[in-house]
C-alpha positions as CSV (number, residue, x, y, z in Angstrom):
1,X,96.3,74.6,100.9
2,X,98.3,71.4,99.7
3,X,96.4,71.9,96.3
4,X,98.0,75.2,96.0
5,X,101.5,73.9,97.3
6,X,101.2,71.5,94.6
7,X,100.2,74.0,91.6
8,X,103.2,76.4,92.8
9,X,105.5,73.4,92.6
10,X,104.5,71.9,88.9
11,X,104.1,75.9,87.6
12,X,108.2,76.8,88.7
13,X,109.4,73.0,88.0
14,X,110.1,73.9,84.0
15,X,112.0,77.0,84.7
16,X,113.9,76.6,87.8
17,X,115.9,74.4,89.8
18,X,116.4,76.8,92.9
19,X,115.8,75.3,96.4
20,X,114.0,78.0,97.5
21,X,111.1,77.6,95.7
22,X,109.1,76.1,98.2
23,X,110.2,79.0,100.5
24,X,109.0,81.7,97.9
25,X,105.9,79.8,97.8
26,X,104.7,79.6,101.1
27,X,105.7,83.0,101.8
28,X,103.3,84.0,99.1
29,X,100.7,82.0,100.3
30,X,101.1,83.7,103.6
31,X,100.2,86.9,101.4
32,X,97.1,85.9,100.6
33,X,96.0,84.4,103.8
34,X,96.6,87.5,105.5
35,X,94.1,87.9,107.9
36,X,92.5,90.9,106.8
37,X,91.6,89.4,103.4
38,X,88.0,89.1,103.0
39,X,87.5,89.1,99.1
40,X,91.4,89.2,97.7
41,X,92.2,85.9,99.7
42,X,93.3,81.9,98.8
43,X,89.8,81.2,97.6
44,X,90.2,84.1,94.8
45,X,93.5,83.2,93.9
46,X,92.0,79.3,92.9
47,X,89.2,80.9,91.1
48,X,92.0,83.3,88.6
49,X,93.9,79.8,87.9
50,X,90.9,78.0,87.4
51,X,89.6,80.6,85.1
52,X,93.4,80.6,83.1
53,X,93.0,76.9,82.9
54,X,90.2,77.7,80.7
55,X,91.9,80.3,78.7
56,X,95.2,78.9,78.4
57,X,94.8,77.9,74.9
58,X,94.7,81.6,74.0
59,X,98.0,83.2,75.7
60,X,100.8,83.4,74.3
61,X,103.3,82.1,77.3
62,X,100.4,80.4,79.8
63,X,103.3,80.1,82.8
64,X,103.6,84.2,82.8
65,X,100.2,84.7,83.4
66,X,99.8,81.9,85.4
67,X,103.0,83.5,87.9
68,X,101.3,87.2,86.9
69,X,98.0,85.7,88.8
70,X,99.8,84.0,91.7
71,X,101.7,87.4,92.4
72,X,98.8,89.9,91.6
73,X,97.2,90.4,94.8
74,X,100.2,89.3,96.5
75,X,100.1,93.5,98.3
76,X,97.1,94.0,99.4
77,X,96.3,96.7,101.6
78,X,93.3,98.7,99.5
79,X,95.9,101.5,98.2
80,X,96.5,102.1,94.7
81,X,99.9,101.0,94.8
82,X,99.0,97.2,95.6
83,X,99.5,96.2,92.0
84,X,103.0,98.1,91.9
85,X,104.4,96.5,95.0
86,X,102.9,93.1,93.5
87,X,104.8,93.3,90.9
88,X,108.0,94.6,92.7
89,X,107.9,91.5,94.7
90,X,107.2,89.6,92.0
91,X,110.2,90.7,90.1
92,X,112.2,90.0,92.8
93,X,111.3,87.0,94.3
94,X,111.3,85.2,90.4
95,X,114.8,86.7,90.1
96,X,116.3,85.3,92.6
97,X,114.7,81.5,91.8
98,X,117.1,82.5,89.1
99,X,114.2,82.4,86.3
100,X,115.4,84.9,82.9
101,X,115.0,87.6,82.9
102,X,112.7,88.7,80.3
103,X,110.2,86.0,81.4
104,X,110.2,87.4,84.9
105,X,109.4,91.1,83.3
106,X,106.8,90.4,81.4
107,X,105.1,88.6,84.6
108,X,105.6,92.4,85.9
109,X,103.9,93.9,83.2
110,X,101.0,91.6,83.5
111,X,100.3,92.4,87.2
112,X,100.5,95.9,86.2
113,X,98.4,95.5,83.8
114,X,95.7,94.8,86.6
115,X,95.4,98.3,87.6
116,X,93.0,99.0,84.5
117,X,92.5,96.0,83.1
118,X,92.7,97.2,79.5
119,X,95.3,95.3,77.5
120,X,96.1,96.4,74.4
121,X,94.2,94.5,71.6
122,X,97.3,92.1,70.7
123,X,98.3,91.2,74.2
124,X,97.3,87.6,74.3
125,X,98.6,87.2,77.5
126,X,96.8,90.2,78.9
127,X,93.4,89.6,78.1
128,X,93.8,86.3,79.4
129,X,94.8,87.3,82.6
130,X,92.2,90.2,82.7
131,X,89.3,87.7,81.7
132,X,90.4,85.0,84.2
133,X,90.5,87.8,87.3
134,X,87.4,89.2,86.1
135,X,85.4,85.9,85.2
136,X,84.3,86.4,89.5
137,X,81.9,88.6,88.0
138,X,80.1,86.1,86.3
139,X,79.3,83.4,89.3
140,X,75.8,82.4,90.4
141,X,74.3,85.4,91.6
142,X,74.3,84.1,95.8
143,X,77.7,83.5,94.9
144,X,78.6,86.7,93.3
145,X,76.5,88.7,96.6
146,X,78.3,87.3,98.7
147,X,81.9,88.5,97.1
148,X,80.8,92.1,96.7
149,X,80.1,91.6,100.6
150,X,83.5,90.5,101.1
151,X,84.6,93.5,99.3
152,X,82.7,95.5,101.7
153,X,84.1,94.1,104.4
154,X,87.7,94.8,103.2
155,X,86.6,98.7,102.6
156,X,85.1,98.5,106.5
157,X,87.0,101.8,106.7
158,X,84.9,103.8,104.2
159,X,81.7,105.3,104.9
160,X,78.7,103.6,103.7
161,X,78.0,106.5,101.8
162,X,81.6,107.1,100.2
163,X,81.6,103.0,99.5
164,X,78.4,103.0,97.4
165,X,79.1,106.0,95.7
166,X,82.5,104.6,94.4
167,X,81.5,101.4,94.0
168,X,78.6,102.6,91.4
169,X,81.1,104.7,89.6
170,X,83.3,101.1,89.0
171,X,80.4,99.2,88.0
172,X,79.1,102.0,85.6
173,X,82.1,102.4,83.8
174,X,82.6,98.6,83.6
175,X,79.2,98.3,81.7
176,X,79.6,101.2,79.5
177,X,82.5,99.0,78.3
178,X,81.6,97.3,75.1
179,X,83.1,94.1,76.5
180,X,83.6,92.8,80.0
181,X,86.0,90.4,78.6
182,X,88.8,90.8,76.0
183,X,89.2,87.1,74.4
184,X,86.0,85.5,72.6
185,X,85.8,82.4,74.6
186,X,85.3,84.3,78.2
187,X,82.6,86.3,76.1
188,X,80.4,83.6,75.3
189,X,80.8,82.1,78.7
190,X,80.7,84.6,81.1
191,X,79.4,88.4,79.6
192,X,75.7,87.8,79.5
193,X,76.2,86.6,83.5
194,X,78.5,89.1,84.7
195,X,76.3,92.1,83.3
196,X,73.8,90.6,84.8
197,X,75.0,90.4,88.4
198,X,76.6,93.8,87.6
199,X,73.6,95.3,86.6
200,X,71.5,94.0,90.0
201,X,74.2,95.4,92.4
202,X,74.5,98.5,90.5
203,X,70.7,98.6,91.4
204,X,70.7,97.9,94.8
205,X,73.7,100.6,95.4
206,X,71.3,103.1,94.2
């Protein structure tokens, strides 16, 4: 975890000289190594930053969706209100590192942004962030399999039935989408493999 310790460190060191930061970074890490986590876990949260790493060049304020992707998952408990309290404790934990104000809202409004992943066409910051938590779709296909098993495993509670039903509905409306991904770069790298792997476990649900 030492990489991530790291990342949190050099990502708050430009905008803050609180103490606590360390603090409000290992408590967050503690978030996503809860051990219920099977899909939402550390390993995702490396694959968002990598994937912003590759978009940076294309949002507008790179730290705010960097902190947006560090604090998006942060509740996770399979409700629909996990994005909301993300970004509540977002909001509160940046604000009192003492980081403005305006900077720490529109990390909010990225993490909310999660729930649909539909930013609007200007957002910069917003389809990066979209395309970096949705560029998982796009791995190897044993790789990608074994994720949507990890997702299974965090919906143990569902019926089989109920699961597959729902999760079809997700994947359907995500290809009827004309785009997976909102900027041009995360097209040409990952659309033709994410529809792909999309399309096969689409298949298999059915």
């Amino acid at each position: 975890m030492e990489d991530l310790v790291r990342a949190w460190r050099a990502l708050l060191a430009p905008h803050t000289t609180s103490p606590n930061v360390d603090a409000a970074g290992q408590a967050l890490l503690a978030c996503w190594a809860e051990p219920h986590r099977r899909y939402h876990d550390l390993e995702h949260l490396r694959g968002v930053l990598s994937a912003i790493d590759d978009l940076e060049q294309l949002a507008e304020d790179p730290d705010a969706v960097r902190l947006a992707a560090w604090y998006h998952d942060a509740v996770y408990a399979g409700r629909s209100d996990d994005e909301e309290l993300s970004a509540v404790m977002a909001e509160q934990s940046l604000s009192a590192l003492g980081l403005p104000a305006e900077f720490v809202a529109e990390v909010g409004r990225l993490i909310r942004m999660t729930v649909e992943h539909n930013p609007a066409a200007d957002d910069s910051n917003g389809a990066v962030l979209s395309d970096a938590d949705l560029a998982v779709l796009a791995l190897p296909r044993a790789d990608y399999q074994r994720n949507s098993a990890a997702v299974r495993a965090e919906y143990a509670h569902v019926p089989e039935a109920d699961f597959r039903a729902g999760r079809a509905r997700i994947i359907r409306s995500l290809l009827a989408a004309p785009h997976l991904y909102r900027t041009v770069t995360a097209r040409e790298r990952w659309e033709q493999a994410a529809r792909e792997n999309l399309a096969a476990e689409l298949e298999s649900l059915s």
